[in-house]
PyMOL Python script that loads the backbone (N, CA, C, O; Angstrom):
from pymol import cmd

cmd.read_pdbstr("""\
ATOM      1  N   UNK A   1       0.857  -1.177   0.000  1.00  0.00           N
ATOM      2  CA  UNK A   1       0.000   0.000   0.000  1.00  0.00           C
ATOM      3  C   UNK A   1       0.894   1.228   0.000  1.00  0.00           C
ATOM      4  O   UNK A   1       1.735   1.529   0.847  1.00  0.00           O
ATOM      5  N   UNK A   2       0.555   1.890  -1.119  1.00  0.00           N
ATOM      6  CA  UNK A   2       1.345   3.560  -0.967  1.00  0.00           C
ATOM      7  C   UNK A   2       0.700   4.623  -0.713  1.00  0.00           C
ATOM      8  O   UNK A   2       0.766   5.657  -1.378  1.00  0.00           O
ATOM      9  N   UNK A   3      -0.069   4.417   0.411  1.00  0.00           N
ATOM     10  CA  UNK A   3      -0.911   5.158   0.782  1.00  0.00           C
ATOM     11  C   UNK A   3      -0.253   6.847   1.225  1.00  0.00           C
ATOM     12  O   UNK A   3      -0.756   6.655   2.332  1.00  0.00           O
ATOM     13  N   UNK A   4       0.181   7.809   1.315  1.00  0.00           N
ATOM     14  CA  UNK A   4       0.957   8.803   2.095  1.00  0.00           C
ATOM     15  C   UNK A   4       0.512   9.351   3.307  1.00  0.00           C
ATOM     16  O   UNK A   4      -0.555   9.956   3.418  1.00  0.00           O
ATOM     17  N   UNK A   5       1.314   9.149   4.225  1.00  0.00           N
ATOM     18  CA  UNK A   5       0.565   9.546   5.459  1.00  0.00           C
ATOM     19  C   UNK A   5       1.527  11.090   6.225  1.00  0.00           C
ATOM     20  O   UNK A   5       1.224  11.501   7.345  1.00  0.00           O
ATOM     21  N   UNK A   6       2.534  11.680   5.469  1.00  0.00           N
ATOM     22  CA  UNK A   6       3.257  12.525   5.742  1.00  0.00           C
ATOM     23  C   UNK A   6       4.551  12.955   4.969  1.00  0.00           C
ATOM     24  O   UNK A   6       5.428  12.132   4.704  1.00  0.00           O
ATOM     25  N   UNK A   7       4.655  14.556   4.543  1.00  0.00           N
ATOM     26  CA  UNK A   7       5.425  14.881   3.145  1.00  0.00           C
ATOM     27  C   UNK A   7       6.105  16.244   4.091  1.00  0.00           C
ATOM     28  O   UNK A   7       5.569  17.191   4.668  1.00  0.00           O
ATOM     29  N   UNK A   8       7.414  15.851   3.936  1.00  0.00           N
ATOM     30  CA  UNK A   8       8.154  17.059   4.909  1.00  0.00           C
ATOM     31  C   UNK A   8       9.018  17.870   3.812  1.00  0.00           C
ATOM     32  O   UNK A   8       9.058  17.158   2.809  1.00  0.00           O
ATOM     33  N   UNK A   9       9.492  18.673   3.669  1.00  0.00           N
ATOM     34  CA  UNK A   9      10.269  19.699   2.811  1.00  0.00           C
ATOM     35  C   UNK A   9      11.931  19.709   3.784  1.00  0.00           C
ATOM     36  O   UNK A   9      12.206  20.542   4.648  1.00  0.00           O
ATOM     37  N   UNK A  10      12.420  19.089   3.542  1.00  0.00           N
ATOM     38  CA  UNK A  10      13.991  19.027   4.144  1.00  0.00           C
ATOM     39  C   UNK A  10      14.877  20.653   3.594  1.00  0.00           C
ATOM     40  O   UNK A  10      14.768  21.356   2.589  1.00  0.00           O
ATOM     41  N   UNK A  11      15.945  20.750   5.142  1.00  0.00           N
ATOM     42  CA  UNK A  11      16.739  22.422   4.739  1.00  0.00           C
ATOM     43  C   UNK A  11      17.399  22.126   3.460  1.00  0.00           C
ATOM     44  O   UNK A  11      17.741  23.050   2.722  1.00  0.00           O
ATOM     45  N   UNK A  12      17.641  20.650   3.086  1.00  0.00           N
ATOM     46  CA  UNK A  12      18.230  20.632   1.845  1.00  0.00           C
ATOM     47  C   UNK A  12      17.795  20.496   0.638  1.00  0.00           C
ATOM     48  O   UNK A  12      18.484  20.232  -0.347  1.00  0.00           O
ATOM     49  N   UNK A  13      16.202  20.737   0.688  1.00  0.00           N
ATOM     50  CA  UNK A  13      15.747  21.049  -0.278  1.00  0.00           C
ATOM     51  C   UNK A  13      14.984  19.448  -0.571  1.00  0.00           C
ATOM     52  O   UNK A  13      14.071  19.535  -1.392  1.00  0.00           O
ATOM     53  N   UNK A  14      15.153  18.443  -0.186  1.00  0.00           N
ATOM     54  CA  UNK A  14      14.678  17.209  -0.399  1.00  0.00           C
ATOM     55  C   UNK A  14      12.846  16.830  -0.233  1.00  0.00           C
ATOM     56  O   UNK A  14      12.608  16.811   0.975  1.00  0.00           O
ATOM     57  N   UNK A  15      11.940  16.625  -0.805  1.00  0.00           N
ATOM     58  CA  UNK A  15      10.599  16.332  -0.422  1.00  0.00           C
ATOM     59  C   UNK A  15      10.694  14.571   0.218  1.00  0.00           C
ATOM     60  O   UNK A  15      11.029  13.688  -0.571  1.00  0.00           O
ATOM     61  N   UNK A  16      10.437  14.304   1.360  1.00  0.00           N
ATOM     62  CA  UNK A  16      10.614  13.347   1.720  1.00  0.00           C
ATOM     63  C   UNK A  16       8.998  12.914   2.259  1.00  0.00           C
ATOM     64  O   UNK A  16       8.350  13.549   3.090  1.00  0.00           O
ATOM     65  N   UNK A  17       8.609  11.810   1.630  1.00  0.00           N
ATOM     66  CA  UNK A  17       7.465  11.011   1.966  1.00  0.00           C
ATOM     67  C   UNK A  17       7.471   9.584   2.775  1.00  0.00           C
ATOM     68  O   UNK A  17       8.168   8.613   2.482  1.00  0.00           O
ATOM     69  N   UNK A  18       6.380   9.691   4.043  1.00  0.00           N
ATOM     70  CA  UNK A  18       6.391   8.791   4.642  1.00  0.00           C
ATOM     71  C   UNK A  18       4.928   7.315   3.998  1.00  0.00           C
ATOM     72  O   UNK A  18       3.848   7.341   4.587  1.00  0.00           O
ATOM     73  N   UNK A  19       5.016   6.876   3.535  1.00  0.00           N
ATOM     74  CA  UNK A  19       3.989   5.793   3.195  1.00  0.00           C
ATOM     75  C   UNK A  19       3.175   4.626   3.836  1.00  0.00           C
ATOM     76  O   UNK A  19       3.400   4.709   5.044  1.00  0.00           O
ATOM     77  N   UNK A  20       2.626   3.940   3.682  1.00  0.00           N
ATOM     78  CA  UNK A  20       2.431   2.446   4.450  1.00  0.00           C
ATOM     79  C   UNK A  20       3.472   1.463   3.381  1.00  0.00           C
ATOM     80  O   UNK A  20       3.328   0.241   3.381  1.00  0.00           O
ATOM     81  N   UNK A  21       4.254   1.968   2.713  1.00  0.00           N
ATOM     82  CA  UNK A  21       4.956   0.956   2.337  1.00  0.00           C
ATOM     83  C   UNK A  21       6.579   1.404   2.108  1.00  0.00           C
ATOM     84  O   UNK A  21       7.277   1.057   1.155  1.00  0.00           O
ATOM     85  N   UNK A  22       7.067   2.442   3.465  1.00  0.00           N
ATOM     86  CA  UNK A  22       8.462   2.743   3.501  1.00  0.00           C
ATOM     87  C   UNK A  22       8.325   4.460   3.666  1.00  0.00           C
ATOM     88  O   UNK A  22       7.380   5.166   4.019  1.00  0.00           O
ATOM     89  N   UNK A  23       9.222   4.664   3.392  1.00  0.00           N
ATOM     90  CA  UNK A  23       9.742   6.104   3.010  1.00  0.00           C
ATOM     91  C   UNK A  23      10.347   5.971   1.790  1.00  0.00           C
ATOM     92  O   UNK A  23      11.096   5.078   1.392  1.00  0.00           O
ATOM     93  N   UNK A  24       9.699   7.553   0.902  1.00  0.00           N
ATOM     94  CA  UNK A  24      10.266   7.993  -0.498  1.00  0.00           C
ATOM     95  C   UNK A  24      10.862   9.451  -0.554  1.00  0.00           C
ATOM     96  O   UNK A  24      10.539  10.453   0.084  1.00  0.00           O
ATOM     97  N   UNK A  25      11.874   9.252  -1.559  1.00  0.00           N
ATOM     98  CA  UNK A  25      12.274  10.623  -1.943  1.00  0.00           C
ATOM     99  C   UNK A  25      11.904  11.333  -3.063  1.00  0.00           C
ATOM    100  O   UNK A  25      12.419  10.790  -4.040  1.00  0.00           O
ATOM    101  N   UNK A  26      11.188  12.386  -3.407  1.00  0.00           N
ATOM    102  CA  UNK A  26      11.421  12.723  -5.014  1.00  0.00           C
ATOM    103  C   UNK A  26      12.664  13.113  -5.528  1.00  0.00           C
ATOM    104  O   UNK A  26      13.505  13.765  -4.910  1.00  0.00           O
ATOM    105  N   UNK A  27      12.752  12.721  -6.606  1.00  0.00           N
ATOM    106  CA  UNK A  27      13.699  12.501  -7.634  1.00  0.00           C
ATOM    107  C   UNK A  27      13.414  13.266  -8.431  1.00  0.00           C
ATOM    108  O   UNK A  27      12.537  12.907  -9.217  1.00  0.00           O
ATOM    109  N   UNK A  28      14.112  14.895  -8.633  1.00  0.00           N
ATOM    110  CA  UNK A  28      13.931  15.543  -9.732  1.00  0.00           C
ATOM    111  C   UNK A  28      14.183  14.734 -11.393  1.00  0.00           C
ATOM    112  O   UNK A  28      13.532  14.240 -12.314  1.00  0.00           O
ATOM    113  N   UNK A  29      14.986  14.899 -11.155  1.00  0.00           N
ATOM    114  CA  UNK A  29      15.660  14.314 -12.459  1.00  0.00           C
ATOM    115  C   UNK A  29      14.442  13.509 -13.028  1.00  0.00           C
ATOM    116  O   UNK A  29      13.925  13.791 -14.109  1.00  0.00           O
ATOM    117  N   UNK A  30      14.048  12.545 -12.266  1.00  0.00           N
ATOM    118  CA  UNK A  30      12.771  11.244 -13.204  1.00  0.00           C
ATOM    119  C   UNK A  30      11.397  12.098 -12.749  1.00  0.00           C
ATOM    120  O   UNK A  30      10.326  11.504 -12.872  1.00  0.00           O
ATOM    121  N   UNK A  31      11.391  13.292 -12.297  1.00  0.00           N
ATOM    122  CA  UNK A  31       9.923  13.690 -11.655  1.00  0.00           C
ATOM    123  C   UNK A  31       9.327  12.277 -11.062  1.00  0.00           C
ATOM    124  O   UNK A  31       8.236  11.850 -11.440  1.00  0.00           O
ATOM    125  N   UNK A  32      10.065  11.654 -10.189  1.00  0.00           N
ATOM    126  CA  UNK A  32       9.150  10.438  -9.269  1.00  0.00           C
ATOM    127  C   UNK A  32       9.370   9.962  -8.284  1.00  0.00           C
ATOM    128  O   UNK A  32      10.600   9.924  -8.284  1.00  0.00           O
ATOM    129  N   UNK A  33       9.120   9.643  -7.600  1.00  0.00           N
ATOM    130  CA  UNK A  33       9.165   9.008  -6.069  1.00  0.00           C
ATOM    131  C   UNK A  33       9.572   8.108  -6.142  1.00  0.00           C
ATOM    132  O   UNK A  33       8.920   7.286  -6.785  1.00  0.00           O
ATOM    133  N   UNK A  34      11.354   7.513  -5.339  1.00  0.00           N
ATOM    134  CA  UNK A  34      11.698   6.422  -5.114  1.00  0.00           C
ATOM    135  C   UNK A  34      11.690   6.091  -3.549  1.00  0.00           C
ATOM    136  O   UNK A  34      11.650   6.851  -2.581  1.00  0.00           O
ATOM    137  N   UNK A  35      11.748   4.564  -3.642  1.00  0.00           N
ATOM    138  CA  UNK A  35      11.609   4.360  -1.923  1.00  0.00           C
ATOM    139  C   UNK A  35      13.087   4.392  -1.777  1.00  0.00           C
ATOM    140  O   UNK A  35      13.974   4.002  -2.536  1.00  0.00           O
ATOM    141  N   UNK A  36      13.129   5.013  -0.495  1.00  0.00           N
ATOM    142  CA  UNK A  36      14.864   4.645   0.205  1.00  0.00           C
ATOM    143  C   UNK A  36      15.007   4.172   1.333  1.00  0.00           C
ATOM    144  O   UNK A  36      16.128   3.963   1.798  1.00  0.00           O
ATOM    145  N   UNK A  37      13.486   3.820   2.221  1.00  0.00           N
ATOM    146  CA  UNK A  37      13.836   3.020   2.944  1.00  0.00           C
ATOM    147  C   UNK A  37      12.894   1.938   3.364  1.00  0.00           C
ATOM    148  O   UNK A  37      12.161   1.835   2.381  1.00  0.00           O
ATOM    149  N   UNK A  38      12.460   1.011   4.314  1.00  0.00           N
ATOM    150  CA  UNK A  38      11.577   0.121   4.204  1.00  0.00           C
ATOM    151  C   UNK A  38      12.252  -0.965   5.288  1.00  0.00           C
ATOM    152  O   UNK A  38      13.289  -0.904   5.949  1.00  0.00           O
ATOM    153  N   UNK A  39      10.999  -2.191   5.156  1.00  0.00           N
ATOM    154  CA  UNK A  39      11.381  -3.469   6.038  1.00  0.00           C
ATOM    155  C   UNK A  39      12.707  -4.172   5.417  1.00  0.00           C
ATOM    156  O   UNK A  39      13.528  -4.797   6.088  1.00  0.00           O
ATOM    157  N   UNK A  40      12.772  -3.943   3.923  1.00  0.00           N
ATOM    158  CA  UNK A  40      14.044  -4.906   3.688  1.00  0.00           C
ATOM    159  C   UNK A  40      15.453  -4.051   3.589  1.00  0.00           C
ATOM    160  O   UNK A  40      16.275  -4.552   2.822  1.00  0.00           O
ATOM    161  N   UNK A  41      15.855  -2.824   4.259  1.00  0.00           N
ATOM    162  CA  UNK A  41      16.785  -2.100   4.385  1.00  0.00           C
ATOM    163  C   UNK A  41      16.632  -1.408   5.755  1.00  0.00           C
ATOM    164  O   UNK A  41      17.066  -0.284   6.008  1.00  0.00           O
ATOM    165  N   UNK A  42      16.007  -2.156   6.554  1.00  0.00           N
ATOM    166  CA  UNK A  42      16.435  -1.149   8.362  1.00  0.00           C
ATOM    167  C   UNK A  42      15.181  -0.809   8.818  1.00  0.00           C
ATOM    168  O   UNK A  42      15.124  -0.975  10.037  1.00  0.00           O
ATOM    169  N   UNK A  43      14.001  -0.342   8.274  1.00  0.00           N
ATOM    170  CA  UNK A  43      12.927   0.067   8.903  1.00  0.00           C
ATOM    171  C   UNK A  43      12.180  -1.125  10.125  1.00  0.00           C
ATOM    172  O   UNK A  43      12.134  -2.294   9.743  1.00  0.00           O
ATOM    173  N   UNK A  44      11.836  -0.927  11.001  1.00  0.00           N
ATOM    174  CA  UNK A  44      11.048  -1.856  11.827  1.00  0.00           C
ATOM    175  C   UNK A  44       9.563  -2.050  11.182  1.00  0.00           C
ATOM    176  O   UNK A  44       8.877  -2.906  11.740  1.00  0.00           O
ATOM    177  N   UNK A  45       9.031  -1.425  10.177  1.00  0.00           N
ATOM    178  CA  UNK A  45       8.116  -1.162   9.649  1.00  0.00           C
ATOM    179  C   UNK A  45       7.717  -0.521   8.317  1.00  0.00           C
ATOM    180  O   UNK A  45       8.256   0.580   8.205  1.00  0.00           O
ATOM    181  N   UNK A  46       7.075  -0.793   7.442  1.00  0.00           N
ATOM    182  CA  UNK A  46       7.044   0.313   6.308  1.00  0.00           C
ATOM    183  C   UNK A  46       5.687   0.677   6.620  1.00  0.00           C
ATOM    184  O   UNK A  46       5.038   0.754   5.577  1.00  0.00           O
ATOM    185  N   UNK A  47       4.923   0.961   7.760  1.00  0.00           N
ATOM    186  CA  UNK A  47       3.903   2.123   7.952  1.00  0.00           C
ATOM    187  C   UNK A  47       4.096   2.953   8.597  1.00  0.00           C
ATOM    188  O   UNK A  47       4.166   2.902   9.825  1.00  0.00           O
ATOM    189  N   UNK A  48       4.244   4.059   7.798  1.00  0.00           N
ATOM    190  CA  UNK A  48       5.191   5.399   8.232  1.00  0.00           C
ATOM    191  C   UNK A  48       4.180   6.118   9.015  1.00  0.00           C
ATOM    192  O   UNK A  48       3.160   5.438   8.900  1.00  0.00           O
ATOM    193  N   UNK A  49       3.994   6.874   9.561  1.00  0.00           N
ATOM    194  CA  UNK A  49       3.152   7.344  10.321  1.00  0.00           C
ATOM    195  C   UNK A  49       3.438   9.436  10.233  1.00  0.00           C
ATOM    196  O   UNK A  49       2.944  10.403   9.653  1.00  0.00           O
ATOM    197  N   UNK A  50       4.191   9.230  10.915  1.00  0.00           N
ATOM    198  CA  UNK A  50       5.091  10.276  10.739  1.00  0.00           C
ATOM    199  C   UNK A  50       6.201  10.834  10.394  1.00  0.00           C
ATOM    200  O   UNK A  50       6.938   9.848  10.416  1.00  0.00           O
ATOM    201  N   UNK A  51       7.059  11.976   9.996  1.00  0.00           N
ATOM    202  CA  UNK A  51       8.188  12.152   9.540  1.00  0.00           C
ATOM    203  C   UNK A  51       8.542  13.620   9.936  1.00  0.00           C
ATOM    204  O   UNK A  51       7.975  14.447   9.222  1.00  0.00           O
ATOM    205  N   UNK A  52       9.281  14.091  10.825  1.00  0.00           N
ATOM    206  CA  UNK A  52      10.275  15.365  10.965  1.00  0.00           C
ATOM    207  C   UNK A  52      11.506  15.595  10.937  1.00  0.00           C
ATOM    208  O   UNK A  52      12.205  14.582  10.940  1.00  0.00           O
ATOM    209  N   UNK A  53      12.142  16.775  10.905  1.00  0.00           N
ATOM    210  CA  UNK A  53      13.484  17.396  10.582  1.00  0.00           C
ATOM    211  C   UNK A  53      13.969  17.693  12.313  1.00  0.00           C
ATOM    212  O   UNK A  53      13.146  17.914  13.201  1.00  0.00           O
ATOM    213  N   UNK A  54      15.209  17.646  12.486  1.00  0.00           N
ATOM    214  CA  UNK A  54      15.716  18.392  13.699  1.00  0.00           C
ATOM    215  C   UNK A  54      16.905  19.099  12.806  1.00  0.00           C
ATOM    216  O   UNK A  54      17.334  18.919  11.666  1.00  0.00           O
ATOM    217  N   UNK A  55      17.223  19.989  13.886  1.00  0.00           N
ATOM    218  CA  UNK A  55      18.136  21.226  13.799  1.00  0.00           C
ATOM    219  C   UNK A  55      19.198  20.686  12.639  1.00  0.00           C
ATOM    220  O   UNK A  55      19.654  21.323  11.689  1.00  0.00           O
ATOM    221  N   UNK A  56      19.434  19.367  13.006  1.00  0.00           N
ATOM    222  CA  UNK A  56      21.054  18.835  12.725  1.00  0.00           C
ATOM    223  C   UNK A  56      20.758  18.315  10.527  1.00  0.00           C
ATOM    224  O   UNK A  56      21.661  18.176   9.702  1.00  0.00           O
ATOM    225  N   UNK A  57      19.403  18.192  10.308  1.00  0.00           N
ATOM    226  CA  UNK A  57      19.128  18.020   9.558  1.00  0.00           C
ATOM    227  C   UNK A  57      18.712  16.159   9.392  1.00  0.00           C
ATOM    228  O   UNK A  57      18.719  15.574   8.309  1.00  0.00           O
ATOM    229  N   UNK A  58      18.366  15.477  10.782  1.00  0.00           N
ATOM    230  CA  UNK A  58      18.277  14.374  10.592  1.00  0.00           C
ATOM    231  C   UNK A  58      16.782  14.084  10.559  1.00  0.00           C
ATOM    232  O   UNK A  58      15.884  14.627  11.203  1.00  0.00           O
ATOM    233  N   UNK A  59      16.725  13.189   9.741  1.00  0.00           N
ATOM    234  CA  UNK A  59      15.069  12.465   9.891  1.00  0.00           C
ATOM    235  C   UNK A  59      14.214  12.001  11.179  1.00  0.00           C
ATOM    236  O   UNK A  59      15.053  11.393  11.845  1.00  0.00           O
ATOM    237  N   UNK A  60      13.283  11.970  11.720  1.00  0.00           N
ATOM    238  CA  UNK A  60      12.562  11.303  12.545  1.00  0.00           C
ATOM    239  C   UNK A  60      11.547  10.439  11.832  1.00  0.00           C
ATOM    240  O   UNK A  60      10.763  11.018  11.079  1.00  0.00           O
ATOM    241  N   UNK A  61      11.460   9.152  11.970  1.00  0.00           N
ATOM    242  CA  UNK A  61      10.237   8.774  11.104  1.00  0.00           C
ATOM    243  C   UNK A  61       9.445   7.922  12.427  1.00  0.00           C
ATOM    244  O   UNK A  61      10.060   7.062  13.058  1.00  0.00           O
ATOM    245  N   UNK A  62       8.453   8.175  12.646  1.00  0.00           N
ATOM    246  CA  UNK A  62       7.731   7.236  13.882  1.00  0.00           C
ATOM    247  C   UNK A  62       6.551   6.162  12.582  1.00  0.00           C
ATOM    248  O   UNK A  62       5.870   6.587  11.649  1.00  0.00           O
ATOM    249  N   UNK A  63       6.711   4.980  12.993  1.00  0.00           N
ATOM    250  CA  UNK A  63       6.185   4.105  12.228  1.00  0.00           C
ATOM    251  C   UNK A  63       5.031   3.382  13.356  1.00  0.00           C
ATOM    252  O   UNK A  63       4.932   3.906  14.465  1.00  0.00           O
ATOM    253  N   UNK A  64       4.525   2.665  13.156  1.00  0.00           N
ATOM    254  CA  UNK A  64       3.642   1.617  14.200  1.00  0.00           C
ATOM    255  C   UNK A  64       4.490   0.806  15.318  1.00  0.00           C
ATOM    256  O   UNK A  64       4.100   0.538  16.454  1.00  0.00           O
ATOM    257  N   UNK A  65       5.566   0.522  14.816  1.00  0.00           N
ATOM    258  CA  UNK A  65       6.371  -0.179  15.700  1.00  0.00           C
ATOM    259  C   UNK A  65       7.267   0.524  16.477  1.00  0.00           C
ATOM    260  O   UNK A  65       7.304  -0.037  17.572  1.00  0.00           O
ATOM    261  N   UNK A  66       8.144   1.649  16.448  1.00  0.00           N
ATOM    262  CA  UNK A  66       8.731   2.812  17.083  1.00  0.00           C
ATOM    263  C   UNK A  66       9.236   3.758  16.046  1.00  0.00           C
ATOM    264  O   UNK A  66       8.709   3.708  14.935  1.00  0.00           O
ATOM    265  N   UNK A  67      10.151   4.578  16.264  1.00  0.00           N
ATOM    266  CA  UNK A  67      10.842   5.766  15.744  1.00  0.00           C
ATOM    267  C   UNK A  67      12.121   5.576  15.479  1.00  0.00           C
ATOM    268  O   UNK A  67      12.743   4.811  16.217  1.00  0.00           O
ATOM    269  N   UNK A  68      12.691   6.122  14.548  1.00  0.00           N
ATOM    270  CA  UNK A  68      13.784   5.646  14.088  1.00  0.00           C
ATOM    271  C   UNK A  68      14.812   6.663  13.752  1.00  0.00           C
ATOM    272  O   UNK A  68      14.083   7.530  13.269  1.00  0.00           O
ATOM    273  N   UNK A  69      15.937   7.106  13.688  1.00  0.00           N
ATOM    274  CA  UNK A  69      16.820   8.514  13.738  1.00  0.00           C
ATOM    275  C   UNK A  69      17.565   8.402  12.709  1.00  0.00           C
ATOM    276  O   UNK A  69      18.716   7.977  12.804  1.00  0.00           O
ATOM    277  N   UNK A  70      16.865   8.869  11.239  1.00  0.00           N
ATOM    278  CA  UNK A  70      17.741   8.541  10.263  1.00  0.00           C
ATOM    279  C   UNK A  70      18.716  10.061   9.336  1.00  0.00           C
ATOM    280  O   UNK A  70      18.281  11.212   9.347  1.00  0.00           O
ATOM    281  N   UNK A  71      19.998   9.646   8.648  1.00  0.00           N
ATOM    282  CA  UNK A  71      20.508  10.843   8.167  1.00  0.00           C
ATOM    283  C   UNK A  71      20.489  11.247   7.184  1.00  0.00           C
ATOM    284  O   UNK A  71      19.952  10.505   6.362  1.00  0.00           O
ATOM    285  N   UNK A  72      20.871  12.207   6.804  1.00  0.00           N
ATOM    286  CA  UNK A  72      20.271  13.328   5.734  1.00  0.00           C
ATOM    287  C   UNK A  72      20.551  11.978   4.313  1.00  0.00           C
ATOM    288  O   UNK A  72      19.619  11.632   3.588  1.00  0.00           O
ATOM    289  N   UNK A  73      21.926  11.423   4.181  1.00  0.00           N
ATOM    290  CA  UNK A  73      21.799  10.251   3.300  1.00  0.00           C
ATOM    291  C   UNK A  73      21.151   8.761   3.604  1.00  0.00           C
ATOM    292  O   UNK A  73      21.688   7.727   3.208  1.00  0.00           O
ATOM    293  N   UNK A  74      19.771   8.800   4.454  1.00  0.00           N
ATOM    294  CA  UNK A  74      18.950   7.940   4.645  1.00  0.00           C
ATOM    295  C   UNK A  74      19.622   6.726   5.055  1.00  0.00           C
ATOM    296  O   UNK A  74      19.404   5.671   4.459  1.00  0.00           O
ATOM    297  N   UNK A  75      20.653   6.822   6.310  1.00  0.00           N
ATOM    298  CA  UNK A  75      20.678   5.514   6.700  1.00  0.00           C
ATOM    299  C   UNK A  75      20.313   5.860   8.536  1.00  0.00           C
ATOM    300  O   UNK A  75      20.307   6.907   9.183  1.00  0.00           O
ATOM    301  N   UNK A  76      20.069   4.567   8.862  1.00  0.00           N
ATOM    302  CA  UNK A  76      19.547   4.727   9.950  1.00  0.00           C
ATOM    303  C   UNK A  76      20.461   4.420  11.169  1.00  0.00           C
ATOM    304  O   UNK A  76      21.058   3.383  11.457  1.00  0.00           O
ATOM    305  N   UNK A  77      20.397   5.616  11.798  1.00  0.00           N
ATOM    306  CA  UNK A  77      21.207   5.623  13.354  1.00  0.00           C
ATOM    307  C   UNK A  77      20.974   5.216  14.604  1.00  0.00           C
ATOM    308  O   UNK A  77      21.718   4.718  15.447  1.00  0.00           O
ATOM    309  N   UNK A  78      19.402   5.604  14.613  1.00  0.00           N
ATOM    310  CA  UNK A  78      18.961   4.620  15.945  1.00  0.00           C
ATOM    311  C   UNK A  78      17.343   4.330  15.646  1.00  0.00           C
ATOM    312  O   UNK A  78      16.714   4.613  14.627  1.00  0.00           O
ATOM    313  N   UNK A  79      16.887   3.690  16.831  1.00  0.00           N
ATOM    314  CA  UNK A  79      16.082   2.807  17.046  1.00  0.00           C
ATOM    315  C   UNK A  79      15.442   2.891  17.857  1.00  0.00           C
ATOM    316  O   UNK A  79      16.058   2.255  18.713  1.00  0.00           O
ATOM    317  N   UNK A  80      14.541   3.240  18.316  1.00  0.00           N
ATOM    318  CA  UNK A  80      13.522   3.317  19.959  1.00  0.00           C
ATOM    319  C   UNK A  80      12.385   2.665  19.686  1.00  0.00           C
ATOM    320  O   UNK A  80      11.564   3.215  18.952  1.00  0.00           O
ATOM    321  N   UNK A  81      12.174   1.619  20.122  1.00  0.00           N
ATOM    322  CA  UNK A  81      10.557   0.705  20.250  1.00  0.00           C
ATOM    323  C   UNK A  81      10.626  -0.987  20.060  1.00  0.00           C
ATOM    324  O   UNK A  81       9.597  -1.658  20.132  1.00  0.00           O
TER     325      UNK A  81
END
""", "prot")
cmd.dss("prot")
cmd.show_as("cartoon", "prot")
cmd.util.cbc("prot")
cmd.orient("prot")
């Protein structure tokens, strides 16, 4: 399901979407949404729930299962839940 449940505007200019089936980035270049993250690369979940920015420019994504602390090049740092 690619349902969207949250679309944040990153300081670096990035549109980042949270889904029920991962997190996506748009991709100027192809005008389209790729996934960059999910259950088979680190997510505890691909039902995204929520998605915010902190100061430092890192991701928050809270999913059904917990929250996750990911970086501006979408890999994931921590883990709570």
């Amino acid at each position: 399901d690619d349902s969207t449940s949250e679309v944040i505007k990153t300081q670096d200019n990035k549109i980042v979407v949270g889904t029920y089936a991962g997190i996506c980035v748009y991709n100027e270049e192809k005008y389209a949404f790729e996934p960059v993250l999910n259950t088979g690369n680190g997510l505890m979940s691909d039902i995204v729930y929520s998605l915010d920015e902190d100061e430092y420019g890192n991701i928050w994504a809270g999913t059904d299962m917990g929250v996750h602390k990911i970086s501006k090049d979408f890999k994931i740092l921590e883990t709570y839940g």
